[in-house]
N, C-alpha and C positions, 0 to 999 in steps of 0.2 A: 516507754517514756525515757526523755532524755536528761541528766540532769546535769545541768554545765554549772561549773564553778569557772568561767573565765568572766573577766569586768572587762567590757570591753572601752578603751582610752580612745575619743574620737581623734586625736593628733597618732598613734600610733596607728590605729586603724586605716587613716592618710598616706603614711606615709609606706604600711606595712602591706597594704593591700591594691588600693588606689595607684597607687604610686609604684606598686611593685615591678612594674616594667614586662611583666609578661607576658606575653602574645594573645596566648590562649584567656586568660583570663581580661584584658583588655576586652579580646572579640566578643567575650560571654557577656560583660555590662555595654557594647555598645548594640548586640543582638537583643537584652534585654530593652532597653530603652527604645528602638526599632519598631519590635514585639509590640510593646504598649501604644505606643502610636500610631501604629496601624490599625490597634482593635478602635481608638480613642476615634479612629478618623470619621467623620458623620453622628457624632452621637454625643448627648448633652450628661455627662456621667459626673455622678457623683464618687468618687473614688477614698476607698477606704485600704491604706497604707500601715502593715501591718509588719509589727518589727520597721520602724521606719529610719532607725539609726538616729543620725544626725540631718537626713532629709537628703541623700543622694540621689534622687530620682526623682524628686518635687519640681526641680528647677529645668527640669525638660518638659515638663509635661501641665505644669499650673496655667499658663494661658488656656491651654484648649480642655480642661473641665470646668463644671460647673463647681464642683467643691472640693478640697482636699482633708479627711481626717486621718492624722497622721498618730503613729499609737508605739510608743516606744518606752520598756521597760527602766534601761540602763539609767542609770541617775544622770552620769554624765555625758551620756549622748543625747538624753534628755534636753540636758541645757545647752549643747550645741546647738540642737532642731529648732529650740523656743529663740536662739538667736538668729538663725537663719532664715527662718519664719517669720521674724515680727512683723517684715513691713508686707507680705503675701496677705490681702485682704479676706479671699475663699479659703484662707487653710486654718483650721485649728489642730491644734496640738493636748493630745490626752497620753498621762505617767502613767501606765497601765500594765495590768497581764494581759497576753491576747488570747492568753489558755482561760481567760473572763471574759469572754464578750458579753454572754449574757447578764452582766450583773451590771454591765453600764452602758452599752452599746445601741442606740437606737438609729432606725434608717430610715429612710425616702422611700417612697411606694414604688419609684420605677429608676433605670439604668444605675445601679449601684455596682461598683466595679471594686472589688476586693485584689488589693497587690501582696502577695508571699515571693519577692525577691532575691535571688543571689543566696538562694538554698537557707533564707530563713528559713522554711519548715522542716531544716536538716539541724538545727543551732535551736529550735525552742525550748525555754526553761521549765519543763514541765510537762502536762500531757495534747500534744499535737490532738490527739484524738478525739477531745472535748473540746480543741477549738474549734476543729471541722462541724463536730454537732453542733455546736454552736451556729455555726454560719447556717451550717442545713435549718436548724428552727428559724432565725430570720429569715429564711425566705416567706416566712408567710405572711408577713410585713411588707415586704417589696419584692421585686425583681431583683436575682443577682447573679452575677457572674463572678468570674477568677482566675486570674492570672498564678500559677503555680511555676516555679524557676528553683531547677535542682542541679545538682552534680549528679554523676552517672555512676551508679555502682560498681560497676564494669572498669571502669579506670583507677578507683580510690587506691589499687595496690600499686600503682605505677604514678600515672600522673597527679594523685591525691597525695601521695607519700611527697614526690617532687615538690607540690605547692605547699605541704607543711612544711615542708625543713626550708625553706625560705621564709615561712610565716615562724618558725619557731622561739624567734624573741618575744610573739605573741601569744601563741598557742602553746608552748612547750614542747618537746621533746618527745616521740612517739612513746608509748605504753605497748609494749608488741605484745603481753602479757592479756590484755586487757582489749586489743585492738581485734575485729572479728573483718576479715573483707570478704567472707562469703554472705555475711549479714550488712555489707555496707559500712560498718561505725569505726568509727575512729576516736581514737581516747590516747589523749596525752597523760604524761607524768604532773601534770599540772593538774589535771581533771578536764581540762577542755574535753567535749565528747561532741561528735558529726557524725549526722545520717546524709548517707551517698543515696541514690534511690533506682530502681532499674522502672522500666516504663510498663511491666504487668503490677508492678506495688503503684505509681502512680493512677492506675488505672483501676485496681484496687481504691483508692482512696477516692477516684471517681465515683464508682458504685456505693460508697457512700455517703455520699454527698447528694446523692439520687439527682448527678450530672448529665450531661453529654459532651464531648468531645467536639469543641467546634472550631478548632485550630492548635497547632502543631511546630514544633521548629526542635527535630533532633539531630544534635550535633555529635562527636565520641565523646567529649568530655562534660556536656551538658544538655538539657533539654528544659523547653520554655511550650508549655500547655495553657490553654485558652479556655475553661467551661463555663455553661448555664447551666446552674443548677434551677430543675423542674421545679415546677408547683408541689407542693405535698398535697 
């Protein structure tokens, strides 16, 4: 379990990440948005946007589904999302944990397309592992898939360290004390905490998901996975 004390400011986040001019992570959000619209291409999805921020990835891809729920913790990227959303007809907007889906989460019997973006499942407030079950029980409800998108464990000691200390007006200030890179995590003096991930723990988390593997895009500093998770 991860447990982040950082609040994250949708104009700081703009300007600290988005905006941060670097190569590699440019490539990652335009390979993600790619990724999703290739799965998106022929099929009428209802998509369930999870950690959704402020809604950076709605406005590529809201023509070609059928719906968008978008589910974001943060108070104030909250209210960023409800504004940049108003006039998006198919999207609604729920304040939520997504470590609860079961307690408020219902779905659509067929193509339900679950988004974990830009190493959300590296950043959630709580237990990642109840949310998985979570989505594994909905399946018996509908058909669903998932788009999972991490950082690579494998780089966090080099290029992971590189992107904090640029991000660290946000993040804080590395914790070396506290910081493990043979386990992936990274913890700042702030408390911010990241999970990196290597692709046998992704794969891992496939088998419980009771997935399969139906597309793939690994890069060195990141990887973007595609599953259906089976029938129970």
């Amino acid at each position: 379990m991860i447990t982040n004390n950082l609040k994250y400011n949708p104009e700081q986040y703009l300007q600290l990440v988005e905006k941060l001019g670097d190569t590699v992570l440019q490539k990652y959000m335009e390979d993600e948005i790619s990724f999703i619209n290739d799965i998106l291409e022929g099929k009428n999805y209802d998509v369930i946007d999870l950690g959704a921020g402020y809604g950076r990835i709605i406005p590529h891809i809201v023509k070609r589904v059928n719906s968008i729920i978008a589910i974001e913790l943060n108070d104030d990227m909250y209210s960023e999302l409800i504004k940049n959303q108003k006039n998006a007809k198919n999207v609604s907007c729920i304040n939520n944990d997504i470590t609860k889906l079961s307690d408020y989460l219902q779905i659509k019997a067929n193509n339900n397309l679950f988004l974990l973006c830009q190493n959300t499942l590296g950043v959630i407030e709580g237990d990642y592992l109840k949310m998985l079950d979570d989505i594994k029980k909905l399946s018996k409800n509908g058909n669903i898939e998932i788009i999972i998108s991490v950082f690579n464990k494998e780089v966090l000691s080099d290029f992971g360290l590189y992107l904090y200390e640029k991000l660290k007006d946000m993040v804080g200030d590395i914790n070396l004390k506290k910081t493990n890179f043979t386990a992936g995590k990274f913890i700042s003096e702030t408390g911010y905490c990241t999970k990196w991930w290597s692709e046998a723990e992704i794969y891992d988390l496939k088998d419980r998901l009771n997935a399969k593997m139906t597309s793939k895009l690994v890069k060195k500093e990141y990887s973007l996975y595609h599953l259906q998770i089976l029938p129970l």
